[in-house]
N, C-alpha and C positions, 0 to 999 in steps of 0.2 A: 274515302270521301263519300259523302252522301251527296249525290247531286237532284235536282231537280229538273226536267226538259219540258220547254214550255212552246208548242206548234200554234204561232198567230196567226196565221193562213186559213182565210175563211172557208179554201178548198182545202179537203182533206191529201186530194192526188195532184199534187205541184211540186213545181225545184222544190220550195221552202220543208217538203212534204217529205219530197226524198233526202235534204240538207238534215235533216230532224231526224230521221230513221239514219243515215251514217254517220253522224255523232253519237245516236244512243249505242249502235254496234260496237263502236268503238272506244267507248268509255266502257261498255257491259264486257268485252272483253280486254281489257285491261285491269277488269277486277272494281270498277266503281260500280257504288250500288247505288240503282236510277231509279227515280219516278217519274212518269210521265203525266202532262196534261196538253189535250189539244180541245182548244179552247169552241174550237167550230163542231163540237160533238158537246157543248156541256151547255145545256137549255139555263138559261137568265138575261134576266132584263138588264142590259147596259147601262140603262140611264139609272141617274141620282135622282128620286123623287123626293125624300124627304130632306129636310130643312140643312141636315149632313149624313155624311154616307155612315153612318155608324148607326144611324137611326132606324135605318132601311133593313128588315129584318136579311139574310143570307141564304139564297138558295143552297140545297146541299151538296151542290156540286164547287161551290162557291167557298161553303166551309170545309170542304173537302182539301181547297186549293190552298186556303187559310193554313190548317194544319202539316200539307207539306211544304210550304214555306218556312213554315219554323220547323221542320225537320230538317232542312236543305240545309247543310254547307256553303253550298255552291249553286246555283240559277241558268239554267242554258235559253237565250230569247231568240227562237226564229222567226220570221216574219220579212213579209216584199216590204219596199220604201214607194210608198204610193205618194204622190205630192209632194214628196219631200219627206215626210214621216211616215208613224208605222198606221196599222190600218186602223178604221174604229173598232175594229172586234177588241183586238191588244188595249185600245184606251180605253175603252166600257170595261173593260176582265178592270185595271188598273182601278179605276174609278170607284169601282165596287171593293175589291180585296185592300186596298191600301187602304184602309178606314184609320181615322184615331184611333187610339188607344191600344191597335193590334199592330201598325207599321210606324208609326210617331206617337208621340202625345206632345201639346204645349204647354212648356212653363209661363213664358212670358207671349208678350205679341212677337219679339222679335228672336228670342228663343225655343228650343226645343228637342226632348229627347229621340234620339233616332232607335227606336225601338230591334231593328232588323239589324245591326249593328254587329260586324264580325261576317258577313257572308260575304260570298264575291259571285259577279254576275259576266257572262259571257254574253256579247251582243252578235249574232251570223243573222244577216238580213242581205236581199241581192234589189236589184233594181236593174232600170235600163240606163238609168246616168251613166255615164261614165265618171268610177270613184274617184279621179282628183276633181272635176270638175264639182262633186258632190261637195264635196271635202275645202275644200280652196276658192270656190267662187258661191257654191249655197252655203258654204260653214257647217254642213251638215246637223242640219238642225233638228232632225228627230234621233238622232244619237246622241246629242247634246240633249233634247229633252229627253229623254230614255237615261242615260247614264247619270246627268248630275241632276237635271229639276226633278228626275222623279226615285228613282232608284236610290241616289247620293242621298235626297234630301230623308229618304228610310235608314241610311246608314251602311245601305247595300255597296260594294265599291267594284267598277266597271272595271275588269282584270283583263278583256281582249274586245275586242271587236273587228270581227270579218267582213267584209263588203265582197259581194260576189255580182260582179258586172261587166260591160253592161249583159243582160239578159239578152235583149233583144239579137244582139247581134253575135252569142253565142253559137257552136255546132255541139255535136255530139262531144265530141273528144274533150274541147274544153268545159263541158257540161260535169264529163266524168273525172275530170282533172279536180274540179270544185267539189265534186265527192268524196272523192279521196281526200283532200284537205279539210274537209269536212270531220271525216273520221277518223283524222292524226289530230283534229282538236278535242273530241271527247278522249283518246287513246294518253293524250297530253295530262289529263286529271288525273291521272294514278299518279303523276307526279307533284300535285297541288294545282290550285287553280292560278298561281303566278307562275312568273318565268321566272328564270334565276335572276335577272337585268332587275325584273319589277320587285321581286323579296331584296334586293340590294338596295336599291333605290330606298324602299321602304324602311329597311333598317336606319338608312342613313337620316333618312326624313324624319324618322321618331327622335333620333339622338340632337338634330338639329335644334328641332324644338324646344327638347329636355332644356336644350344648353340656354334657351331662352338668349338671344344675342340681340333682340330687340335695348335690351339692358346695358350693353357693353361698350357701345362709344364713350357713354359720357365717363366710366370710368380709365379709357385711355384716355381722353382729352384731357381730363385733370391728372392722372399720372403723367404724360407729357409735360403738361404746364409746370409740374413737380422738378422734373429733368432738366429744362428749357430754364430757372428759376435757378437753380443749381451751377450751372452753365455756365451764364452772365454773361453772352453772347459768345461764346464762345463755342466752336462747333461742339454736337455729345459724343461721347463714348455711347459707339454704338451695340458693341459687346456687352457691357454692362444694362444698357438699356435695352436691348433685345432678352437677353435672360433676364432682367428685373419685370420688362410685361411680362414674359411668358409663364412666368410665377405666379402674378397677378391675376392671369388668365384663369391657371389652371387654378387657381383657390378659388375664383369665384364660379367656376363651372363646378368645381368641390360643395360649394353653397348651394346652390342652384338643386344640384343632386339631392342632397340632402333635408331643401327643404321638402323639395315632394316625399322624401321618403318620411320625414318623421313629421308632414301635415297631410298624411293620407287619410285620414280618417277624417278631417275635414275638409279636404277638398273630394273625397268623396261623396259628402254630401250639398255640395254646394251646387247652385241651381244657376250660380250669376258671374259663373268662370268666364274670364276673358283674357284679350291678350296682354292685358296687365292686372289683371289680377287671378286667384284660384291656382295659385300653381301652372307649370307645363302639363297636369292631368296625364301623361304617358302610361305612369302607372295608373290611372285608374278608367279611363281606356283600354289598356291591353296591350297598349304600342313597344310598351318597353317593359316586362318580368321584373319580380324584386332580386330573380337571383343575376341577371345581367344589369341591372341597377347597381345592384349591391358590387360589379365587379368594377361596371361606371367611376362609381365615387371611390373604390381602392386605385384604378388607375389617375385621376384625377390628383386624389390627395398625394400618390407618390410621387407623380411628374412634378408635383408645385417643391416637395421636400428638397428630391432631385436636381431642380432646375434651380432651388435656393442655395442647395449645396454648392454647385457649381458658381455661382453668381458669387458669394462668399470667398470661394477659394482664389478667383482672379479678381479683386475687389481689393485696391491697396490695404495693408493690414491698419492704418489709422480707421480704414472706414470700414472695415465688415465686420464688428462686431455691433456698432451703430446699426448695422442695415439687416445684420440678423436677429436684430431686437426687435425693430419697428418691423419687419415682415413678420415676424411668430406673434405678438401682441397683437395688428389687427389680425393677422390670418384666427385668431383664437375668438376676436369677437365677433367676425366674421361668421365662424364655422359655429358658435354660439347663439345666432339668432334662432334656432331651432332644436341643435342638440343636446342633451341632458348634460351633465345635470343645469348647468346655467339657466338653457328655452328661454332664452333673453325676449322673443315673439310671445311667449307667454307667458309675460310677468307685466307686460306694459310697456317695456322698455326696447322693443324691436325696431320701433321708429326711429328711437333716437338712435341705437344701434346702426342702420342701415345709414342715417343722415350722417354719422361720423364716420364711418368705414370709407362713404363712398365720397366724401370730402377731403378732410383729412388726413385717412390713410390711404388713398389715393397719389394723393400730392404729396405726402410726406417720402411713399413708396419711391417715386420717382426721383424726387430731392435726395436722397441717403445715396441711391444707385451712380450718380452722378458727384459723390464725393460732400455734397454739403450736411451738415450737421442737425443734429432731429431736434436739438436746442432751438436753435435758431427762430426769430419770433415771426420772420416773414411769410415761411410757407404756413405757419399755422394762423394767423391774421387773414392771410387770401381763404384759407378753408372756412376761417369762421364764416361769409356772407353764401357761400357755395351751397356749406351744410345748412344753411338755415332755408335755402331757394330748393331743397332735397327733401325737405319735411312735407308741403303742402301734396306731392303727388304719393309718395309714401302713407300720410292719412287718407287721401283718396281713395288708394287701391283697398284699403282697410273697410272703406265702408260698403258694399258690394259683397264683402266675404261676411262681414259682420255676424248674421244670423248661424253659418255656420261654423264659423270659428267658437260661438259663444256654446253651439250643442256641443262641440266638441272637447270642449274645457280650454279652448285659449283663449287668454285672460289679455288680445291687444289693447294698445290706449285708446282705439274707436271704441271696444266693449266695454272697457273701464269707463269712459267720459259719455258715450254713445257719441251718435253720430254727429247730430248736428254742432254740440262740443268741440267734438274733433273738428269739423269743417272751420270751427270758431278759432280755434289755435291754427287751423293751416292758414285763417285770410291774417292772422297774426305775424304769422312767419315769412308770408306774401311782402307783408309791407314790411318787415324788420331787414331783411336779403339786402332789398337797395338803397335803405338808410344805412347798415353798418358799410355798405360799400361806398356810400357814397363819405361817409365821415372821415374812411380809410384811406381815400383818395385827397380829402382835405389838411389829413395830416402828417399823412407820412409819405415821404415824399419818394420813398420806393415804390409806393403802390399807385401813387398818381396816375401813373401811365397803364396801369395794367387795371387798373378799375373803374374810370373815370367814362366808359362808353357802359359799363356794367352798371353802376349808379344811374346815367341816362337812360338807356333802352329795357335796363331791368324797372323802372318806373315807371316805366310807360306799360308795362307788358304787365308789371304789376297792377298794375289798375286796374285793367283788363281783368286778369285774372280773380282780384279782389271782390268786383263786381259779378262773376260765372261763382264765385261762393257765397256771396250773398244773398242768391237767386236761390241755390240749393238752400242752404241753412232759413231760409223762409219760405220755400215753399215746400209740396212734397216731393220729401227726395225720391228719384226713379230707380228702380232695380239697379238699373245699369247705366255707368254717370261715364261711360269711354274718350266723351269729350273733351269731359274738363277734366281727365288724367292725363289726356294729351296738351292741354293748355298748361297743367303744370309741370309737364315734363318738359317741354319747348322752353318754358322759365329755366329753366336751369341751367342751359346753355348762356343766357347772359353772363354766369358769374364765371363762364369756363373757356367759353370762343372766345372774346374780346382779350384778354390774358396770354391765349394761345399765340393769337393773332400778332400780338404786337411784342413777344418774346421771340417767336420763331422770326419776325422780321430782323431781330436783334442780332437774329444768326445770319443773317442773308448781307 
């Protein structure tokens, strides 16, 4: 490990002084290779004079610091907590070294790359507070600003922080107690700069992500509603419908994998990732390797095979060849929106793709698991108004990727139609959702009950929504449109809660 040690102590001979010299001891014989800087020994001007710090030419102690920055791995910050925070010496160094272009750059206003990205930083700083009171009654807010507003916002990530206190009322013994723990924290870097707790956590944190579960309700509320439809108030087989979701599950965390894997090269370039659009970015962050990707999506794909197999095998035999039809067909257009040869995302056809998977085959999934028949006109009538309420946020999240999906060669229906097109087909599908729902409820009088709040409340929220695309498709559209993806993603619970609601009452 290559660390770097950084002495914010405007006195050279202090705790902070000696805290700084038995961390370096202690990492240097443990085999890590240190740089040091103590910042009260290196002549520059703290303050910002020019218009931004980037402008402001660089002492050479300063470009000094610059360069083992990006040598570092790893960041060691000593420093007392005066006031609450660290001292001016530490925020003048900060002010000057973290410039654009060498610790961030901005894409947008509200975005930006964290240029220092991949290091981790240690925070040993002492005070007279006593640290819970620091901690729990100030919220300790120069560790907060140290670790996430300034550190975080570089991409730098706070791996420890020590508080040695209070000072004042220290002796010797406990002075040299804090030394010692001082220099089993450098001694601690031969073995990386996390703890075993923090690289677990973190694994576990990348894979969460991957799995993207922001996405996942709505496809059990309409597989429920599937079951529940099936039923006909009658209590479910729980067996069947616990391995029919878990199937579910695993194919579309199968998706999910997959799609980051084979749209890496556009959402690598992509500047306007969010949390619903650009991918989970794991891989193109670093969070998650292609080769524990690649083992991701093997274990995915076989637990869904697996769990189908199983579901099949205790599945009366009138219905499991029905139910191992309709899981292998969508699981194929599913696992299709991305992968060769089909790249259903890249022909045009990924929208319609995801609006029927996550309708349809959703509801139909559920319906089969629960013994009814994939014929049947009812669950695919409740899909039609669902699927069409699943179109508007899926165009959405397309236009925000647009530019890179298009360097990249994928050919979605935003890049075929462009954008404001597409916006013009979602305020279409806006309004089409709780007309066909509401016509479904006028005429068939199975669906009466289960659509009749979906026609009301999907009209109302239609409107709404109709008018948040009208606003884009005539004005200029913004980099990042997060709102009105969540305006139409909340639409689509009209055509799936109100359903839920008053089928699972059916059971009660």
């Amino acid at each position: 490990m290559r660390c770097l040690l950084i002495l914010a102590h405007p006195r050279r001979e202090s705790l902070c002084g000696a805290l700084f010299d038995a961390c370096a001891d202690g990492a240097r014989q443990a085999g890590v290779e240190c740089r040091e800087l103590v910042l009260s020994e290196m002549p520059f001007d703290p303050d910002v004079h020019a218009p931004s710090p980037e402008q402001q030419p660089l002492e050479p102690d300063l470009q000094r610091a610059q360069q083992d920055i990006q040598w570092a791995e790893h960041l060691v910050f000593v420093y007392p907590t005066w006031w609450g925070t660290f001292p001016a010496l530490l925020k003048g160094f900060l002010d000057r070294v973290l410039t654009p272009g060498f610790a961030f750059r901005h894409v947008t206003h509200d975005r930006w790359d964290k240029l220092l990205s991949g290091r981790t930083a240690d925070l040993i700083t002492t005070m007279d507070t006593p640290p819970l009171v620091y901690r729990f009654i100030y919220r300790a807010p120069g560790q907060q600003a140290l670790a996430r507003a300034t550190l975080g916002y570089c991409g730098i990530r706070s791996a420890r922080t020590e508080t040695f206190g209070p000072v004042i009322a220290s002796d010797a013994g406990q002075r040299q107690q804090w030394l010692d723990r001082a220099r089993s924290i450098g001694a601690r870097l031969a073995e990386g700069a996390l703890s075993t707790g923090q690289r677990r956590r973190q694994r576990v944190g990348a894979w969460l992500a991957a799995l993207r579960l922001q996405f996942y309700p709505m496809t059990w509320i309409a597989y429920t509603v599937g079951a529940l439809l099936a039923a006909g108030g009658a209590p479910l087989a729980m067996t069947p419908y616990l391995l029919g979701y878990l199937a579910l599950f695993l194919l579309e965390a199968a998706t999910v994998f997959l799609n980051d894997w084979f749209d890496f090269d556009s959402d690598r370039i992509n500047l306007l990732g969010g949390p619903f659009t650009g991918g989970s970015r794991v891989l193109v962050d670093g969070r998650i390797d292609h080769a524990a990707m690649r083992k991701g999506i093997g274990l995915a794909m076989l637990g869904a095979a697996g769990t189908l197999a199983i579901l099949v095998a205790v599945a009366p035999a009138a219905s499991a060849g029905s139910t191992a039809a309709i899981y292998v067909i969508f699981a194929i257009l599913a696992l299709a929106y991305t992968v060769p040869p089909l790249k259903l995302s890249h022909r045009g056809f990924g929208e319609l793709d995801v609006a029927l998977t996550h309708s349809a085959g959703a509801i139909l999934a559920g319906y089969v698991v629960q013994g009814g028949h994939w014929a049947d006109s009812t669950p695919w009538l409740l899909a039609l108004p669902l699927g069409l309420a699943v179109l508007p946020s899926i165009l959405l999240a397309g236009c925000p990727d647009r530019t890179a999906d298009e360097a990249a060669g994928k050919r979605t229906l935003v890049v075929k139609l462009g954008p404001r097109a597409a916006i013009r087909v979602a305020m279409a599908a806006c309004l089409a959702a709780p007309a066909i729902a509401a016509l479904l409820a006028l005429t068939r009088t199975d669906l009466s009950a289960l659509l009749v709040w979906s026609a009301v409340g999907g009209t109302v929220h239609a409107i709404w929504l109709w008018r948040c695309l009208r606003r884009l498709a005539n004005d200029q559209l913004p980099d990042r449109i997060d709102g009105p993806i969540v305006l139409a993603l909340t639409f689509i619970l009209w055509f799936c809660v109100p359903p839920l609601i008053v089928l699972a009452s059916a059971c009660w």
